[in-house]
Backbone bond lengths (Angstrom), bond angles and torsions (degrees), N, CA, C in turn:
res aa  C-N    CA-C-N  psi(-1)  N-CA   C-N-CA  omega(-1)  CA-C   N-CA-C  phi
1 X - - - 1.455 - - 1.524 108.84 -
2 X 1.119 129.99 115.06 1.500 137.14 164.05 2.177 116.48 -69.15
3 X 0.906 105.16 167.06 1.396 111.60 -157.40 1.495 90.03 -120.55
4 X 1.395 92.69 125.80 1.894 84.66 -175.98 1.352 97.67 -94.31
5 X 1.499 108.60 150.64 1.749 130.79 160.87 0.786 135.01 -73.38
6 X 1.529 116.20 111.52 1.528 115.47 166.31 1.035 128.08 -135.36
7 X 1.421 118.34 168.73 1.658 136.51 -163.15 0.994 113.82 -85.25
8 X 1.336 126.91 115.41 1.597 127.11 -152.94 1.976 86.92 -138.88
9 X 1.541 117.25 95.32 1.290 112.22 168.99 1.820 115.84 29.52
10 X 1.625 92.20 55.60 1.560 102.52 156.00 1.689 99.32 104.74
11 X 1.384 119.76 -53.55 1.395 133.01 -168.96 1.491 113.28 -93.77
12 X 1.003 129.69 143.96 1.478 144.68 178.70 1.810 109.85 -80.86
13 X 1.185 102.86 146.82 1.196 121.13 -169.81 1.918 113.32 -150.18
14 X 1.174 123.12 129.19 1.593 118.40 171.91 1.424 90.98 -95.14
15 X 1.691 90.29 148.25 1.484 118.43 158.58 2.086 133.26 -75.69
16 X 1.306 94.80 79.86 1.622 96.22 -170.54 1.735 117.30 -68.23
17 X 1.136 128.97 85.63 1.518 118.84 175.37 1.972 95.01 -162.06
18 X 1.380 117.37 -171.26 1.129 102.79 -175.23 1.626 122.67 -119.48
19 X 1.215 102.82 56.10 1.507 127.33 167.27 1.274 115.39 82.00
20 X 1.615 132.40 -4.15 1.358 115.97 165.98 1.073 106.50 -44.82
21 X 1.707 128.53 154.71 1.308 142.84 -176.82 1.956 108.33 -84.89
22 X 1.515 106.92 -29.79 1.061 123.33 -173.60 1.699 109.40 -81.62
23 X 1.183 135.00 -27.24 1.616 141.72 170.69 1.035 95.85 -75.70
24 X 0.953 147.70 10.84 1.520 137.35 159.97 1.498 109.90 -159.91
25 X 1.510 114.59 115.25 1.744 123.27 162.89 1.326 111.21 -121.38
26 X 1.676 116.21 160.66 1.180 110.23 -179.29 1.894 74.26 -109.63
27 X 1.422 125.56 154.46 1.240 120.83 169.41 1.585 102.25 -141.09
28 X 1.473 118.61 121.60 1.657 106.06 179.47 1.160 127.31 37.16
29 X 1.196 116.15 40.43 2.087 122.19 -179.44 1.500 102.45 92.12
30 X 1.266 133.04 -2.34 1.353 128.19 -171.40 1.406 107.69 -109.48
31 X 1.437 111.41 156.11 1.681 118.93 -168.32 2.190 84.61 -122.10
32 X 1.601 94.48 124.48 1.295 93.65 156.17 1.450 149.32 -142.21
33 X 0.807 99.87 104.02 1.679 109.35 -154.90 1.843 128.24 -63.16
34 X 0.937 117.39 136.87 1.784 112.80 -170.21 1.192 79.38 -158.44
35 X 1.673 94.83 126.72 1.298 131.15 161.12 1.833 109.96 -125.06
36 X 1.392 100.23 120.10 1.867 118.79 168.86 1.166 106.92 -102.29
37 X 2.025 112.27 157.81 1.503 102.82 -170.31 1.864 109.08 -50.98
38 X 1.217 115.98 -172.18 1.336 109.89 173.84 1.680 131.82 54.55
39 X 0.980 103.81 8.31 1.869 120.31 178.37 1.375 107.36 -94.36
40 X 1.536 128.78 55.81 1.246 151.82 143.47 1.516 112.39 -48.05
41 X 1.358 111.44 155.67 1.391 146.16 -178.08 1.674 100.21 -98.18
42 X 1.281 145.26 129.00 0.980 135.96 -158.71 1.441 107.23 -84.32
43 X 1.655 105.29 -36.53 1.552 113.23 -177.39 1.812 107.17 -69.18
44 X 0.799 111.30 -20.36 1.774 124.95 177.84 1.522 122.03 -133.79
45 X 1.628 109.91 66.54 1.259 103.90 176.30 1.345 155.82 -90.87
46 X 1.979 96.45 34.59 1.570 111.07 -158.96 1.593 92.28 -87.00
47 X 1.955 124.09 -24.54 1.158 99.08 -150.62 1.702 89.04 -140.04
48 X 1.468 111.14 160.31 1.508 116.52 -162.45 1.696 89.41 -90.09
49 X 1.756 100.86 155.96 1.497 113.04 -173.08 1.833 107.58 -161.45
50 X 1.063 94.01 150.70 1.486 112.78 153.67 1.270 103.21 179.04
51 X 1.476 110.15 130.17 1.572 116.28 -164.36 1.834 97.42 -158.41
52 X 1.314 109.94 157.02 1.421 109.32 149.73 1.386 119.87 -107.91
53 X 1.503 108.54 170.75 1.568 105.68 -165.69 1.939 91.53 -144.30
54 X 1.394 95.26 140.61 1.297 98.29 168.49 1.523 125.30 -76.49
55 X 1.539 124.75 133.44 1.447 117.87 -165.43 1.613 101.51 -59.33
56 X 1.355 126.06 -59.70 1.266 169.18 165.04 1.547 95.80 -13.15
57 X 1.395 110.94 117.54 1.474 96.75 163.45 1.654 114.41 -74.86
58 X 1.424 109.96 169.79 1.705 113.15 174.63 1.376 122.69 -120.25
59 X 1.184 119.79 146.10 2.040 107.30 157.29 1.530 89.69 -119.72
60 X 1.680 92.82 -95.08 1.769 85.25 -159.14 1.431 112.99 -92.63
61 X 1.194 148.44 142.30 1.495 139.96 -163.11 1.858 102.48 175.95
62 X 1.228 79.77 165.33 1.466 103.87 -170.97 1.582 101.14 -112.23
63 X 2.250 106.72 138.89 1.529 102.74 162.70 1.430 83.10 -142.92
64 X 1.786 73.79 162.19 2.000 87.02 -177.91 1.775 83.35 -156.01
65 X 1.081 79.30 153.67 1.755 115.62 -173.53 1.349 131.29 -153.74
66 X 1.429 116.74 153.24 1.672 114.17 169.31 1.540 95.41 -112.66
67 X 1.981 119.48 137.22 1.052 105.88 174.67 1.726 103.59 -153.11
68 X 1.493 109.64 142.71 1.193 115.50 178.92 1.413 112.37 -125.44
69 X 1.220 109.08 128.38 1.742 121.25 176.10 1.829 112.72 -90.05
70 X 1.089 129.23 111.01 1.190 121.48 178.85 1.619 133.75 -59.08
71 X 1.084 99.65 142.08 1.681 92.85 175.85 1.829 119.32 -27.99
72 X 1.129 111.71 153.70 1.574 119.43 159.28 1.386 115.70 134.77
73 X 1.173 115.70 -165.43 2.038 120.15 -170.18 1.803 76.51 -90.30
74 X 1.420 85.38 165.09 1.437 121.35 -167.00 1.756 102.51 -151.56
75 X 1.190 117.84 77.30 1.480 104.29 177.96 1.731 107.69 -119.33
76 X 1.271 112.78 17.28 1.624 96.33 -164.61 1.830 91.27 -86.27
77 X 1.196 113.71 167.84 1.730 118.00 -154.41 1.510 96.79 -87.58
78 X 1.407 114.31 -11.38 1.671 111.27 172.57 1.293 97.62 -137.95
79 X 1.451 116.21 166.69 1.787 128.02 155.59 1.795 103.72 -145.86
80 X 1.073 105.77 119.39 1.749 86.70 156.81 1.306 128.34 -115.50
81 X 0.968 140.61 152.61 1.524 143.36 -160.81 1.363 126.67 -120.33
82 X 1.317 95.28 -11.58 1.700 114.21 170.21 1.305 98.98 164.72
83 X 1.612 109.41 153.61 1.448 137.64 -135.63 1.476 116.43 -164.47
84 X 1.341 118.16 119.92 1.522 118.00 155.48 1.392 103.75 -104.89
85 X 1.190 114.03 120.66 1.385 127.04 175.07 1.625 122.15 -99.95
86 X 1.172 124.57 119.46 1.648 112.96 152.25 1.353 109.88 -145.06
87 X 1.715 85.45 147.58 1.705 93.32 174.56 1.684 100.05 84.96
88 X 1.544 122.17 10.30 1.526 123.07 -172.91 1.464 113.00 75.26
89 X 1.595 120.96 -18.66 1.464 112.64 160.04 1.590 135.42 -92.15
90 X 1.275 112.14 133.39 1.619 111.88 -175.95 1.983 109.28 -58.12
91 X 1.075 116.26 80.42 1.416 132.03 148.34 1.843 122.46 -14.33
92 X 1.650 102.96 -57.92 1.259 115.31 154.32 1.617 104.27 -147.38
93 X 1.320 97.41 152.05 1.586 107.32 -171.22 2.103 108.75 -131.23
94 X 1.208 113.55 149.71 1.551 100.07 155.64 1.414 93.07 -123.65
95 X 1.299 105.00 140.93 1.312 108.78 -177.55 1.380 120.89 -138.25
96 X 1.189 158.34 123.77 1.598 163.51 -88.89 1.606 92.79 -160.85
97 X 1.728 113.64 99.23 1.353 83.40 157.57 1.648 90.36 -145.69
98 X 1.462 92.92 144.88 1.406 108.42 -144.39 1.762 133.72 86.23
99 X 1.575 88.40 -120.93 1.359 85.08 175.33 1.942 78.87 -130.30
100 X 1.101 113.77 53.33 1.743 94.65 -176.02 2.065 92.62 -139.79
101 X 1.033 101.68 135.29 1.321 121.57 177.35 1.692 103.60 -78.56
102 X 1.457 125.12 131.48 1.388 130.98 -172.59 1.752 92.96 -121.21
103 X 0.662 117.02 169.26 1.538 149.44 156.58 1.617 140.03 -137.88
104 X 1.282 110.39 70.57 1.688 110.56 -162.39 1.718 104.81 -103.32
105 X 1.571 109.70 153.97 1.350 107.53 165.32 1.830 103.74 -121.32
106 X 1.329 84.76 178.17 1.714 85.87 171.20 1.835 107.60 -148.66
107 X 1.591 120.71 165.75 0.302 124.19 -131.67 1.659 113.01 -154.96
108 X 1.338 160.46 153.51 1.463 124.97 173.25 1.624 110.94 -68.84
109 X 1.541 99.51 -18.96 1.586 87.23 178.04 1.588 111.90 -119.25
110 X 0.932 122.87 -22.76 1.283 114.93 162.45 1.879 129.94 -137.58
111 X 1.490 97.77 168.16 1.951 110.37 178.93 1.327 87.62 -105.99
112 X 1.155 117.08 146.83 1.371 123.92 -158.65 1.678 105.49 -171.93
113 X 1.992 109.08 87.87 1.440 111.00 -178.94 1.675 116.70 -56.45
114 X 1.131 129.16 137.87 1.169 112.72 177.06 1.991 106.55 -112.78
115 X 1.195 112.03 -15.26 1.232 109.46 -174.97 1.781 95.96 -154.64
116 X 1.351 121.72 147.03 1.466 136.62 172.65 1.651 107.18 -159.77
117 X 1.756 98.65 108.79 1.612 90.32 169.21 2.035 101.77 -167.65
118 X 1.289 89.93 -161.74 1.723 92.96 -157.35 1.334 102.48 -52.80
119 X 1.661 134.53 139.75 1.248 126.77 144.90 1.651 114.82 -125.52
120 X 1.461 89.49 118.48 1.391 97.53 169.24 1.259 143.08 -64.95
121 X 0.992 135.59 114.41 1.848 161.80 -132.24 2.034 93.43 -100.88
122 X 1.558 98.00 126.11 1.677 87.36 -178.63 1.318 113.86 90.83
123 X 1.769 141.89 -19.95 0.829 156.66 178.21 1.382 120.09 -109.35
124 X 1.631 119.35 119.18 1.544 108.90 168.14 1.339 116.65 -73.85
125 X 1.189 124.65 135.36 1.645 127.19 132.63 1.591 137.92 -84.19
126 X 0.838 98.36 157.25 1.524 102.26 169.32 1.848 117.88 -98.07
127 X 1.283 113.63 121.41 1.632 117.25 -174.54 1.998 94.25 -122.59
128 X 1.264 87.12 147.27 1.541 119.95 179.86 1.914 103.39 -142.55
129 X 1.436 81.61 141.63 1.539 88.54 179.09 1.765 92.95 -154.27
130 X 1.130 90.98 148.96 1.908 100.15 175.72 1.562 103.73 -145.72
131 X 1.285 106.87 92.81 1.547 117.84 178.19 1.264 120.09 -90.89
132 X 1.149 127.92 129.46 1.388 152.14 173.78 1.412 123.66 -117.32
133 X 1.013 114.62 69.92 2.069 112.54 -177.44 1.249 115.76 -83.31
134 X 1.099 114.05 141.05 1.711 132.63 175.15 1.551 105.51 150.42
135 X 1.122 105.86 164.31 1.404 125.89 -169.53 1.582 106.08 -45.17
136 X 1.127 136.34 -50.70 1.450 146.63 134.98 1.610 119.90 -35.57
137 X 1.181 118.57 8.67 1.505 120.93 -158.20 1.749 101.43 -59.79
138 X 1.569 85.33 175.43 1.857 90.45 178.93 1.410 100.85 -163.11
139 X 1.323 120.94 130.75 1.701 131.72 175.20 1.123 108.62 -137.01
140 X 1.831 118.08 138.21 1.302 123.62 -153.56 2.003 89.37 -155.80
141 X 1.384 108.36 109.18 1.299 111.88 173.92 1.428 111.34 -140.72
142 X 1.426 96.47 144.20 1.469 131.98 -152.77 1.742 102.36 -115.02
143 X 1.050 129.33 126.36 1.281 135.41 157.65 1.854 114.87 -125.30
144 X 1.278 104.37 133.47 1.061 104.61 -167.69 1.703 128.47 51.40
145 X 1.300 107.52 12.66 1.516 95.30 171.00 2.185 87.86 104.64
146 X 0.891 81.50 -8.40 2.129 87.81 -172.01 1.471 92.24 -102.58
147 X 1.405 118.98 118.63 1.342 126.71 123.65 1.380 130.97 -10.15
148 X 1.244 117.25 86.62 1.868 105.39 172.64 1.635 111.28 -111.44
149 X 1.141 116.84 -20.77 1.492 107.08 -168.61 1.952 95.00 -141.94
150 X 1.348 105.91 124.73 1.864 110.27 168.31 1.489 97.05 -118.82
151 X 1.064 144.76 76.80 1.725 120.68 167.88 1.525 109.61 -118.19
152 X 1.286 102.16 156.89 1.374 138.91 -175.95 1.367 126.78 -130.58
153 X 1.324 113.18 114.79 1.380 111.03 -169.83 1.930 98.70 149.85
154 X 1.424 122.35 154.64 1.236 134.39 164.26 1.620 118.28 -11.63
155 X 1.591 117.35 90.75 0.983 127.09 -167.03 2.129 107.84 -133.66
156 X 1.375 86.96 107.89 1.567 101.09 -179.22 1.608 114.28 80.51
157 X 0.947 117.65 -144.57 1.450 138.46 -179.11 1.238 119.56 -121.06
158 X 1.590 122.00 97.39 1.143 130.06 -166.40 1.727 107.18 -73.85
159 X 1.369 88.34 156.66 1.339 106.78 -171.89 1.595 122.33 68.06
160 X 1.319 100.01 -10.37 1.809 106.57 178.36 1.993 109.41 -83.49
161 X 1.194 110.23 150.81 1.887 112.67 177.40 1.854 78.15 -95.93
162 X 1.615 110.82 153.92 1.734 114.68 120.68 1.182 121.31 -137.34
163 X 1.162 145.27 -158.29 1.124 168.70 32.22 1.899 122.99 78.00
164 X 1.082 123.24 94.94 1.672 108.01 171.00 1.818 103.66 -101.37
165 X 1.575 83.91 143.19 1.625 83.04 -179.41 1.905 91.06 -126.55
166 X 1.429 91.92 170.29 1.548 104.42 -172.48 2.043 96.06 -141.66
167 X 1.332 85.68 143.90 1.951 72.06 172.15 2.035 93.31 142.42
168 X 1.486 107.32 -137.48 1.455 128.35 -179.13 1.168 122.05 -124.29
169 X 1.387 131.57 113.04 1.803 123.50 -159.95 1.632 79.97 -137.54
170 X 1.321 128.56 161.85 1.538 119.15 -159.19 1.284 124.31 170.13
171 X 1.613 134.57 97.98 1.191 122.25 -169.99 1.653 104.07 -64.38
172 X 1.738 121.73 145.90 1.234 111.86 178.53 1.475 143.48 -55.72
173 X 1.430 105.25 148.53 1.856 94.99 -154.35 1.282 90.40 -145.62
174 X 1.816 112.50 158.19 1.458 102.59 -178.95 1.939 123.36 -97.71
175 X 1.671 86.21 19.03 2.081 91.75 -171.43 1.811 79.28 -104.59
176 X 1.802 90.96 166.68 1.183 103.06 152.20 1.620 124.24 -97.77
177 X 1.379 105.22 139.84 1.903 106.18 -176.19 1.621 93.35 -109.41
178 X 1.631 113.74 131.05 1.224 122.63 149.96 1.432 121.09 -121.54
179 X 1.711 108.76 134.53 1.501 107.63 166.80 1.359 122.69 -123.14
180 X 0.971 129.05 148.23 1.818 128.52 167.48 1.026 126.97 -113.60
181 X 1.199 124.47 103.39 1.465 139.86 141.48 1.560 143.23 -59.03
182 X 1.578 98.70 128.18 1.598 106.03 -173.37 1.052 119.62 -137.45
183 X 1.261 134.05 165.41 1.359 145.06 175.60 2.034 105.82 51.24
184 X 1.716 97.13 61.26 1.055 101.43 -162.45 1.567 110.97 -98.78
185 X 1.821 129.35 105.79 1.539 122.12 -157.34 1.630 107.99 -125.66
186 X 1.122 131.38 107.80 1.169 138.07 -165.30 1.643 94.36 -108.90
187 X 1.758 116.26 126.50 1.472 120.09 -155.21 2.146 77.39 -134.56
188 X 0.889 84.52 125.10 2.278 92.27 162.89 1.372 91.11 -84.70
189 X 1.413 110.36 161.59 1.289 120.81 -164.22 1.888 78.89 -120.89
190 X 1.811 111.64 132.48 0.717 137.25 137.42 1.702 129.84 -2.87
C-alpha cells in the first residue's frame, strides 16, 4: 500500500490510515479525521489510525495548529493527537484520554508527563510546540496563547531526525473519535 501525498500549507505530508476515503478529508483548508473500531493501517494492524505524517525528516522545529476533538465517549486505553516520532517511538506526544489533554515525552530512560488537564470537546484551540531533542533537549508548548509545558533536559534520541504526525493514533475502541485540524505549519528550526 503506498501513502498518498498531500499538501499541507506548502510542505508535504503522507496519509497514514487504511484507505477509507471518509478517515481522512481535506475540507476548505481543514484536515478531518474519523476513526471507527477497526480503521487499521494494514502494515500495523494491532492499533486504529488516521493521521498525517510529514514527508520531511525533522530535528529541531516548530508546529502550531488549531484543533478540535468532537464530542463523544472516549474509552480506548490510549489516543494520540499529535506526535513526533523517531525510531517508531512517540518522542513527544499530546494525547487525549478522556476528556483531559496529556503532554508526555520519552526518552531512552524515561516517559515523563509534563502537563494533564481539562480539554474541551467541540471547541478549537490553538497548540504550539517547539521541539528540540537531544540529550540537551528542550520542549515548550503553548495552548491557547498559555504556557503549559517549558522543560529542559534529555529529550528523545539524540542524533536521530523523525517525523511529526497530527490526526488519530488509538488503542482499539468501540465509539467513533473525530478531530479537525487547521491552520496546520510545521517550520525546521534553522
Amino acid at each position: 500500500m503506498t501513502n498518498p501525498t498531500l499538501d499541507i500549507n506548502g510542505r508535504a505530508f503522507w496519509a497514514h490510515n487504511g484507505g477509507n476515503p471518509r478517515a481522512l478529508r481535506q475540507v476548505d483548508g481543514e484536515l478531518r479525521f474519523d476513526v471507527r473500531p477497526g480503521d487499521v493501517w494494514p502494515t500495523m494492524p494491532s492499533n486504529e489510525r488516521s493521521e498525517v505524517c510529514t514527508v520531511e525528516k525533522l530535528s529541531a522545529f516548530t508546529v502550531e495548529f488549531d484543533q478540535l476533538v468532537e464530542a463523544g465517549p472516549n474509552t480506548s486505553k490510549f489516543v494520540v493527537l499529535g506526535q513526533y516520532q523517531q525510531q517508531g517511538e512517540p518522542t513527544v506526544a499530546l494525547e487525549l484520554a478522556g476528556d483531559r489533554l496529556r503532554v508526555v515525552s520519552r526518552n531512552r530512560r524515561a516517559y515523563t508527563r509534563h502537563y494533564d488537564g481539562a480539554f474541551d470537546r467541540d471547541r478549537w484551540a490553538w497548540l504550539k510546540l517547539v521541539i528540540d531533542p537531544g540529550e540537551k533537549g528542550h520542549l515548550r508548548v503553548l495552548r491557547d496563547n498559555v504556557e503549559i509545558v517549558t522543560f529542559a533536559g534529555p529529550l528523545g534520541w539524540p542524533g536521530l531526525t523523525g517525523h511529526w504526525k497530527n490526526g488519530i493514533y488509538r488503542a482499539p475502541a468501540p465509539e467513533t473519535l473525530r478531530t479537525r485540524v487547521q491552520n496546520l505549519i510545521v517550520t525546521p528550526t534553522p
